[in-house]
N, CA, C and O of each residue as an XYZ file, in Angstrom:
340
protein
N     -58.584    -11.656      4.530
C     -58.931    -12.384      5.733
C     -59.595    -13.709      5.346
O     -60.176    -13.776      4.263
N     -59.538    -14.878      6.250
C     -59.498    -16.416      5.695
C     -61.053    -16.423      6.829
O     -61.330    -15.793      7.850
N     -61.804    -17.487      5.998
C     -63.094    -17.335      6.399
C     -63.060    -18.886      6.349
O     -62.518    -19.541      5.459
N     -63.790    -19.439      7.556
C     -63.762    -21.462      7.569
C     -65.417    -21.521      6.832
O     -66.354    -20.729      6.932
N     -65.335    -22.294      6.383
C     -66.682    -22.865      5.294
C     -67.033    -24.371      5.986
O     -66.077    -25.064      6.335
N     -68.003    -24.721      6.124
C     -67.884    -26.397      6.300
C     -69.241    -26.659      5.290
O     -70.229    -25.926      5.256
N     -69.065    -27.692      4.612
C     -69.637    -27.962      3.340
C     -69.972    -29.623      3.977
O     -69.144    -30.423      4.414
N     -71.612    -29.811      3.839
C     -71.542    -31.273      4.244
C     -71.817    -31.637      2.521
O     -72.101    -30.805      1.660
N     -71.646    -33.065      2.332
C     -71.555    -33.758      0.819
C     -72.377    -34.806      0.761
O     -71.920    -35.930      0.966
N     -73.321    -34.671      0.558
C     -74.521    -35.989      0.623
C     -73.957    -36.975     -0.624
O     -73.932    -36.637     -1.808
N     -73.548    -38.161     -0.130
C     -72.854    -38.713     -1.520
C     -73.790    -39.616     -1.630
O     -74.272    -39.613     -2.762
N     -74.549    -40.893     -0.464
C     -75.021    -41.901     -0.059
C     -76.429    -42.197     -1.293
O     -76.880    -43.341     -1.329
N     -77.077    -41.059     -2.298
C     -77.106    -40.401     -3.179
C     -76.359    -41.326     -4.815
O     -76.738    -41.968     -5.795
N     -75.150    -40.813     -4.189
C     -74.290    -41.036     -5.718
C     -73.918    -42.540     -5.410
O     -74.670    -43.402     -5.862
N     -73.043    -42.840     -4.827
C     -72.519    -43.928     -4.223
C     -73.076    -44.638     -2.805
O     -72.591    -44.498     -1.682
N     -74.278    -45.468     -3.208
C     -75.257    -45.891     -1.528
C     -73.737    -46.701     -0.766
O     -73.286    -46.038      0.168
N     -73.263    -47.502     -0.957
C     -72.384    -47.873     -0.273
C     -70.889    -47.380      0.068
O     -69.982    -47.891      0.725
N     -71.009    -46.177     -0.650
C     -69.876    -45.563      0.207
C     -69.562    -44.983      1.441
O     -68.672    -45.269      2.241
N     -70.698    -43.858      1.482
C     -70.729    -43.182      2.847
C     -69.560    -42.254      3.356
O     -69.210    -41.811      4.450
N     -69.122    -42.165      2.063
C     -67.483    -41.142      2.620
C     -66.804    -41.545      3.094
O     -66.090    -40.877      3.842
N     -66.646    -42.828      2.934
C     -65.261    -43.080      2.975
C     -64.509    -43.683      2.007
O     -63.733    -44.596      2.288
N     -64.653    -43.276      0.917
C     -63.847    -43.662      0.057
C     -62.683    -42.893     -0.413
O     -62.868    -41.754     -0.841
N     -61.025    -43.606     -0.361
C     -60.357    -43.309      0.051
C     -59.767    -42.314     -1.357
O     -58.883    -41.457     -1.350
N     -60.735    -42.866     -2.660
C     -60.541    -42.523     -4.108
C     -61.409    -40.776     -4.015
O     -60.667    -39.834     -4.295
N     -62.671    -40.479     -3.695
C     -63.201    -39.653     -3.199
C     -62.585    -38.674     -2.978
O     -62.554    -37.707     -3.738
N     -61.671    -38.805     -1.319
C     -61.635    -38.089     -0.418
C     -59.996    -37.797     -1.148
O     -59.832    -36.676     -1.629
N     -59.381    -38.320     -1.187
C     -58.020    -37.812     -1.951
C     -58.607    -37.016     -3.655
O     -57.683    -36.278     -3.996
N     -59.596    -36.960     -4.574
C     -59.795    -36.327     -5.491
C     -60.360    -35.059     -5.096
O     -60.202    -34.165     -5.928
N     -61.202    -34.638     -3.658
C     -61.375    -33.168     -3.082
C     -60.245    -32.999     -2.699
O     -59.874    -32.100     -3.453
N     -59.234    -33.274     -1.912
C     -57.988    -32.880     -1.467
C     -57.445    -32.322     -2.562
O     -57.416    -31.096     -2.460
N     -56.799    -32.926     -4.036
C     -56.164    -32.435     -5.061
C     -57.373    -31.130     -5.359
O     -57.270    -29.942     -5.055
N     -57.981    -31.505     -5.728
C     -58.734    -30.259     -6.150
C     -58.894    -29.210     -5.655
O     -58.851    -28.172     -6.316
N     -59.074    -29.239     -4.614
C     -58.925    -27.809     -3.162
C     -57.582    -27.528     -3.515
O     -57.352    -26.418     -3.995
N     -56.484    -28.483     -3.336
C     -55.229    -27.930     -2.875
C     -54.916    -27.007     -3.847
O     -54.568    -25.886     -3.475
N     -55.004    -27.407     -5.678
C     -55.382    -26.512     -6.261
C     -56.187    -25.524     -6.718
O     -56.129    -25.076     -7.863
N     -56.958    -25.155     -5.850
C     -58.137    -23.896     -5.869
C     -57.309    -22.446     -5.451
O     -56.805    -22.310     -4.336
N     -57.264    -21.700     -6.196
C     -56.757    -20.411     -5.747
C     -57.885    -19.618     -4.894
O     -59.076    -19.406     -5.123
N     -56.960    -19.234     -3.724
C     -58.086    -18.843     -2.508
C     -57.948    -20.102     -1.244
O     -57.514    -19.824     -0.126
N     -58.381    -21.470     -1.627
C     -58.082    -21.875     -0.406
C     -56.729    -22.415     -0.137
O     -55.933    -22.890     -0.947
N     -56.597    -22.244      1.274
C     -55.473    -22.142      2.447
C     -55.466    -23.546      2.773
O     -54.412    -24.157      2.594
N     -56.415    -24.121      3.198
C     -56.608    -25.621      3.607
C     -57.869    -26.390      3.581
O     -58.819    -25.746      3.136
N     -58.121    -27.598      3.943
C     -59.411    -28.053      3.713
C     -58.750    -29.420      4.341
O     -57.623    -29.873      4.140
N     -59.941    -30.001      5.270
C     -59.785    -31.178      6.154
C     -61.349    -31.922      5.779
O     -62.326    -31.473      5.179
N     -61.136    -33.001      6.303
C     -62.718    -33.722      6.018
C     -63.022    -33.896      7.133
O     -62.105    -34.401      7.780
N     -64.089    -33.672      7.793
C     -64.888    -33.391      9.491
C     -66.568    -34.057      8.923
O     -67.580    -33.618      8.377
N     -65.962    -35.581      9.555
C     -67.272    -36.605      9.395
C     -67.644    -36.490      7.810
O     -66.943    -36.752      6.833
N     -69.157    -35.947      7.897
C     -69.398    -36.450      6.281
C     -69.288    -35.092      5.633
O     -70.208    -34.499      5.068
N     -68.033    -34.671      5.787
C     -68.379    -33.122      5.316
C     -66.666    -32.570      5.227
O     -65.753    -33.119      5.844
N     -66.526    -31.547      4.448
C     -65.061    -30.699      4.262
C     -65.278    -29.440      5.083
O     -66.334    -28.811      5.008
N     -64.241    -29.067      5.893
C     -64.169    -27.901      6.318
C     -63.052    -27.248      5.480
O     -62.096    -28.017      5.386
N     -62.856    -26.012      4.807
C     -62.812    -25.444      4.089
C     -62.099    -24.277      4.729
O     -62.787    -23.908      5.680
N     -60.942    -23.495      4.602
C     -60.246    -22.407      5.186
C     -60.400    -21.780      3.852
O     -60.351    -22.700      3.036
N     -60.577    -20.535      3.187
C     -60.253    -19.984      2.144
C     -60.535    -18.422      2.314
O     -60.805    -17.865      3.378
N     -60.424    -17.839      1.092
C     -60.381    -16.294      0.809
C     -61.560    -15.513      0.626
O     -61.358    -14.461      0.020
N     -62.547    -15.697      0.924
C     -63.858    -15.129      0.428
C     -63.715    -14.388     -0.537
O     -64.514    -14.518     -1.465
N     -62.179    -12.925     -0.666
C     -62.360    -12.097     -1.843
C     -61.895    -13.039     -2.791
O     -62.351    -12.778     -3.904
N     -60.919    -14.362     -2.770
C     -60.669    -15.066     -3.830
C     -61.752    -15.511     -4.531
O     -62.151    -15.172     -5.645
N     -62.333    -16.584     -3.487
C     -63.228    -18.152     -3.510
C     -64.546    -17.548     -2.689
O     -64.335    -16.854     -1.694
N     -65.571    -17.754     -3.014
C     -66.782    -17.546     -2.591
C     -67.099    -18.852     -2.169
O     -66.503    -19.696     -2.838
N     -68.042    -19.443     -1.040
C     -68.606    -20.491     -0.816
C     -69.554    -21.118     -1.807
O     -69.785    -22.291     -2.101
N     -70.009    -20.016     -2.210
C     -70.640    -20.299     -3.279
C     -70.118    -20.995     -4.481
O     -70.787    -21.885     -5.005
N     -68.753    -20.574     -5.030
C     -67.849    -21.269     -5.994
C     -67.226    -22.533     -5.393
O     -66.744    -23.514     -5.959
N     -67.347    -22.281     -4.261
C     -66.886    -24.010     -4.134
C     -67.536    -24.674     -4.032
O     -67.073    -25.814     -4.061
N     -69.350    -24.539     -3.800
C     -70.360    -25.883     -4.363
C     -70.174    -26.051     -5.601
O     -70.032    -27.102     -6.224
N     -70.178    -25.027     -5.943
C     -70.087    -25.303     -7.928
C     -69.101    -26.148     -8.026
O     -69.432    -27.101     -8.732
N     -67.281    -26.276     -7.350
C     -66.729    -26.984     -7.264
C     -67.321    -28.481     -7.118
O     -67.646    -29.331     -7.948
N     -67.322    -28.443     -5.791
C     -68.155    -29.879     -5.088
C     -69.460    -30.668     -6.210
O     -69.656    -31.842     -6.524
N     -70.119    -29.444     -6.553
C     -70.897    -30.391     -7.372
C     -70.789    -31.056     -8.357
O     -71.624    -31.926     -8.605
N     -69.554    -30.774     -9.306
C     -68.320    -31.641    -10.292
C     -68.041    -32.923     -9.689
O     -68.167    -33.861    -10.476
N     -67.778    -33.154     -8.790
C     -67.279    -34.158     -7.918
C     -67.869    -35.626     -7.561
O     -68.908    -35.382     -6.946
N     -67.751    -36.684     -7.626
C     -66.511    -37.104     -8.156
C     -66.707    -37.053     -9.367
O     -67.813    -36.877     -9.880
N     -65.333    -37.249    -10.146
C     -65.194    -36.881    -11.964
C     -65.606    -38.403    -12.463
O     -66.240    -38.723    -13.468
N     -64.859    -39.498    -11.106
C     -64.738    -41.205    -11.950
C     -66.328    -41.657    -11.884
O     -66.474    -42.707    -12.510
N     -67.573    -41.167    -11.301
C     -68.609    -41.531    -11.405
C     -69.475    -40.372    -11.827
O     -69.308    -39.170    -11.622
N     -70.755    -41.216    -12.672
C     -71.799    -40.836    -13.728
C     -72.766    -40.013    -12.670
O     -73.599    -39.310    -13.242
N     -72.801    -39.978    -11.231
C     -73.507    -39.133    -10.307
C     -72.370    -37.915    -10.087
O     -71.281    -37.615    -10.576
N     -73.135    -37.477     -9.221
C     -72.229    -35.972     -8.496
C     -72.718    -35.535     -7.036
O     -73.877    -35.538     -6.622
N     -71.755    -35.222     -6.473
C     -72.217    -34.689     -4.991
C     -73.009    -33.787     -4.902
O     -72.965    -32.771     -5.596
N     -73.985    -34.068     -3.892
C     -75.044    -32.985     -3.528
C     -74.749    -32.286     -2.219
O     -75.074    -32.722     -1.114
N     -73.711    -30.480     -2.593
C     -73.147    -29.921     -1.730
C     -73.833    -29.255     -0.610
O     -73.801    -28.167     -1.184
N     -74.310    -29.034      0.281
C     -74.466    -27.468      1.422
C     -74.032    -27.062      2.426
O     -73.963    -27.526      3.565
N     -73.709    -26.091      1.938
C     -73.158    -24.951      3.414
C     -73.598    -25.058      4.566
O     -74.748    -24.694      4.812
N     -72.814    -25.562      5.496
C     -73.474    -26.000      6.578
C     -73.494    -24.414      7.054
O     -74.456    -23.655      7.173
N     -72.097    -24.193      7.280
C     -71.722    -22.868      8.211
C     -70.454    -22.080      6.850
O     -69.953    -22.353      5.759
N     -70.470    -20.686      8.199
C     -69.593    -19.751      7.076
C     -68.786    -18.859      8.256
O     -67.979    -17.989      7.928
């Protein structure tokens, strides 16, 4: 059974002038989700990913660990939390 996650991403942090919208960003979580075994889908909702996945696959938990890798092209990293589950 598929469980929605929404993960907000404090980037403003890593990148002050981005603010999520960067178009380099937001297409490097897309590849990366799309390849995550477990999730189904993942959309970006404001400053944050909503997340469809497998709980017995993917834990929410494993996908901050994900998120907090993120982005790879800069020397910072996203600061992930679970909004909802």
């Amino acid at each position: 059974m598929n469980t929605r996650s929404f993960f907000y991403l404090d980037c403003t942090i890593v990148i002050p002038e981005c603010g999520f919208d960067c178009d380099k960003c937001v297409k490097e979580i897309e590849s990366v989700l799309s390849k995550t075994n477990g999730v189904n889908k993942s959309c970006r909702e404001g400053d944050g990913i909503l997340v469809e996945h497998d709980p017995d696959i993917i834990s929410a938990e494993q996908l901050i660990s994900i998120f907090k890798r993120l982005p790879s092209f800069y020397k910072g990293f996203f600061i992930p939390k679970l909004m909802t589950t």
